[in-house]
Residue, then its C-alpha position, 0 to 999 in steps of 0.5 A: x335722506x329724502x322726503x319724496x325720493x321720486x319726485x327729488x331724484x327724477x332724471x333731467x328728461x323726466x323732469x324737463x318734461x314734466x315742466x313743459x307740460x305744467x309750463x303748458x297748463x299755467x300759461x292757459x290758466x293764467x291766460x282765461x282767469x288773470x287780467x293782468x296776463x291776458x293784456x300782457x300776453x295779446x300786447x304781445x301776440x302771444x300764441x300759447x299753442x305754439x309753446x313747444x319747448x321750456x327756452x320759449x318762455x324767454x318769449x313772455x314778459x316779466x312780473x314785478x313786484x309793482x305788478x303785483x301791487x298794482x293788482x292789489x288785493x285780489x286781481x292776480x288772483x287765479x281762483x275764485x275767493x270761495x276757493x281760496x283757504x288762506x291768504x298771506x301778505x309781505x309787510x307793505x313797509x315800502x309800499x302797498x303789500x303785495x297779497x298772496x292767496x293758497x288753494x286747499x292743494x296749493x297748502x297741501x303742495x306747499x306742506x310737502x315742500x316745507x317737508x323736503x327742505x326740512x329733511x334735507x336739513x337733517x330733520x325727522x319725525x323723531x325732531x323737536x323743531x322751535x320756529x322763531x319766525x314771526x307768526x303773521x301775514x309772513x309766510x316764513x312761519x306758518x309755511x315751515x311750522x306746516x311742513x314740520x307737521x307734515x313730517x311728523x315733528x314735534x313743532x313749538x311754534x314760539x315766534x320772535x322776540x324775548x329772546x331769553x324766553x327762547x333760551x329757557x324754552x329751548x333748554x327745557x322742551x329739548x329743542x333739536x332743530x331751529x328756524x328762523x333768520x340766521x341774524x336772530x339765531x347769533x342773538x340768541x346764541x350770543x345770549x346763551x352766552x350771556x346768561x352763562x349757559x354751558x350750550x353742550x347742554x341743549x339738545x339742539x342738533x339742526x338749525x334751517x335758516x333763511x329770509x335774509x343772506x348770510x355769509x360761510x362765515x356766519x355759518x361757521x360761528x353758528x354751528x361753533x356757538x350752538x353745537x348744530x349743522x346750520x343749513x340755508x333755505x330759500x323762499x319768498x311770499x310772492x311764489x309760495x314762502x319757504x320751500x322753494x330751495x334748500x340745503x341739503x347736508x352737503x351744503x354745497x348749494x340750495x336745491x330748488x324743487x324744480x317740479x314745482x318751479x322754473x327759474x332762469x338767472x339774468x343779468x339784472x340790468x340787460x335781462x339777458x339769459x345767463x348760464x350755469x356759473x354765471x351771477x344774476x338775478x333769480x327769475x321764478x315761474x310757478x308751475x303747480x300754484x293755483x290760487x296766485x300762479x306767477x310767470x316769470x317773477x323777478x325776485x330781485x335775489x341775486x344768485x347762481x345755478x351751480x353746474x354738476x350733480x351733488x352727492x347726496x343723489x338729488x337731481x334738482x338743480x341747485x344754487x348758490x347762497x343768496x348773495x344779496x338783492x339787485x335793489x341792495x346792490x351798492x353802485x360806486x365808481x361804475x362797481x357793484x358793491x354787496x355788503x356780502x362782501x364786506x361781511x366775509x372779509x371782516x369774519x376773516x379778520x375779526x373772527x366772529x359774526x361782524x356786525x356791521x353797517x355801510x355808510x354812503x354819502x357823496x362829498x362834492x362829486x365823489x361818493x365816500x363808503x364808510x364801514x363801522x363794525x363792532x369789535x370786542x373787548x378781547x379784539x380791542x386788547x389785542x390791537x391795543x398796541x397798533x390800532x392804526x396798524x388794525x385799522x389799515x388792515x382793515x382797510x387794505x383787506x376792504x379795498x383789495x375786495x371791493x376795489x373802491x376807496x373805503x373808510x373804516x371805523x371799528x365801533x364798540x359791542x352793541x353799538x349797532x342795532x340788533x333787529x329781530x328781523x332784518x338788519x339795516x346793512x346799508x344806509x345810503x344817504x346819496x338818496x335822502 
């Protein structure tokens, strides 16, 4: 099932040479209206007339998120304001927000897209989708609510929070497909259970989850607690929002719509080309964005493009789940740590959704990781007799993934916050 079945199954000739020719007319753009590239591109001699080919891109420099708040608000802008319908903004909780601005054909585009991840996901026009993202500055929401528009989809756009108002509602308008962080989807899942509602008696079918990494584990619990097909989706504020990738039904990857942008992986620390297969940092390059184009923008998620086509007929490429941020990555003893890690091997053992925390703190010259993760009651019961044979499972499963010493320490039920956005998984205390 496809939403613009052309422009998703195109042949790789095809679409490569669509590439280089909106590579070729960005670049130009971005050189006569942004400042920022202009200095960057005459720095280093840039001739845009000599850019014959997509590997000539490895040629230009890299855009940071610090780059963009340097130019706060306005000056990446590509448009003049007058142009600019909407304009969008991260939270700025670590600094200065980073300001995003869309043309009338940059929402338009961005519609679309939203359409495509959507109905890869399962969803059509005959679906009632409840977006519980937060409504606001943050693209998440309103980029999903217009793409389900688009697609002709009853929208209940209810927002985050009240998380028992989210359970009636769902029950009462029929909801078939949920949005939102797969973290608050298990809360309201586990509030379902909660209030003693039989979940074989909503009508949802589909939930389209993204803005944060998770595990197959959690998947599998999701789709056990709320009877649906749970599919991931990827985007981020500083390139469009929601819609730059997503599952289809295979789930075997996210597809990221190639005609609207580039991506290279690199090793996130040389900044070297990676190839198909190989784990690194996303780099995107926006092709049809008018208002706040990006070129090469380091995404700091950390990923893989998956070689071979999938089954569902599309021919973009994919990649593989988010796996976490460079900037989230745990250094211990020279290894790098991802709490996804931590997460898949405490799902295998304790069965349900791990909620969980990793405490670093350094003692003298050696750094000591801690793992504190909830258990139940029932899994308490369980282990009564031999906790300290728990324990050392744990432990022994942790450090044969991690290959670093490791403590652990199982916690009671909600003992461990339960934000409504995203969870704090790490608290590094080397750097306070």
């Amino acid at each position: 099932m496809y939403w613009e079945a052309v422009k998703e199954c195109m042949s790789r000739e095809e679409l490569e040479q669509l590439q280089l020719e909106r590579l070729q007319s960005t670049l130009f753009r971005v050189y006569m209206n942004v400042p920022f590239y202009r200095r960057k591109f005459d720095q280093l001699s840039v001739d845009l007339d000599s850019f014959r080919s997509l590997e000539d891109l490895q040629r230009l420099p890299f855009t940071t998120k610090d780059d963009l708040r340097e130019s706060y608000p306005y000056g990446m802008f590509a448009v003049p304001l007058r142009e600019v319908v909407r304009m969008q903004a991260s939270s700025g909780t670590t600094g200065t927000p980073t300001v995003v601005g869309y043309t009338h054909n940059d929402i338009q585009n961005w519609s679309n897209l939203a359409a495509r991840i959507l109905t890869a996901g399962g969803v059509t026009q005959n679906d009632i989708v409840q977006i519980a993202f937060d409504y606001g500055l943050f693209t998440g929401a309103l980029g999903l609510h217009y793409g389900a528009e688009r697609l002709g989809a009853s929208v209940i756009p209810i927002s985050s929070g009240n998380t028992r108002r989210q359970v009636k509602i769902m029950q009462d308008f029929r909801t078939t497909a949920l949005v939102c962080t797969p973290g608050y989807a298990l809360a309201i899942a586990d509030t379902i259970i909660e209030m003693g509602i039989n979940v074989n008696s909503f009508s949802l079918k589909f939930g389209l989850f993204g803005a944060e990494p998770w595990s197959e584990g959690v998947r599998q619990e999701l789709q056990e607690k709320l009877r649906i097909t749970a599919t991931d989706n990827y985007g981020l504020s500083e390139v469009m929002g929601p819609g730059v990738a997503g599952e289809c039904l295979e789930r075997n990857g996210l597809h990221i719509n190639e005609d609207h942008f580039l991506v290279e992986v690199v090793d996130p620390e040389s900044l070297a080309p990676l190839p198909p297969g190989k784990t690194g940092e996303l780099i995107i390059t926006t092709l049809t964005k008018e208002a706040f184009p990006v070129i090469r923008y380091r995404t700091r998620d950390l990923t893989t493009l998956l070689p071979g086509p999938c089954p569902c007929g599309r021919t973009l490429v994919r990649m593989s789940k988010v796996m976490g941020r460079t900037d989230e990555m745990i250094k211990i003893k020279g290894i790098n740590i991802f709490p996804s890690q931590v997460e898949s091997v405490l799902f295998d053992i304790v069965g349900a959704e791990p909620h969980y925390q990793i405490i670093i703190e350094r003692r003298g010259s050696r750094d000591e990781l801690t793992v504190l993760f909830e258990v139940s009651e029932s899994i308490l019961a369980e282990h009564m007799k031999n906790p300290a044979g728990f324990i050392e499972t744990v432990k022994a499963r942790l450090e044969s993934e991690l290959t670093v010493p490791v403590e652990v320490r199982p916690v009671e039920k909600n003992t461990i916050p339960r934000p409504e956005g995203n969870a704090e998984l790490v608290i590094d205390k080397r750097k306070i």
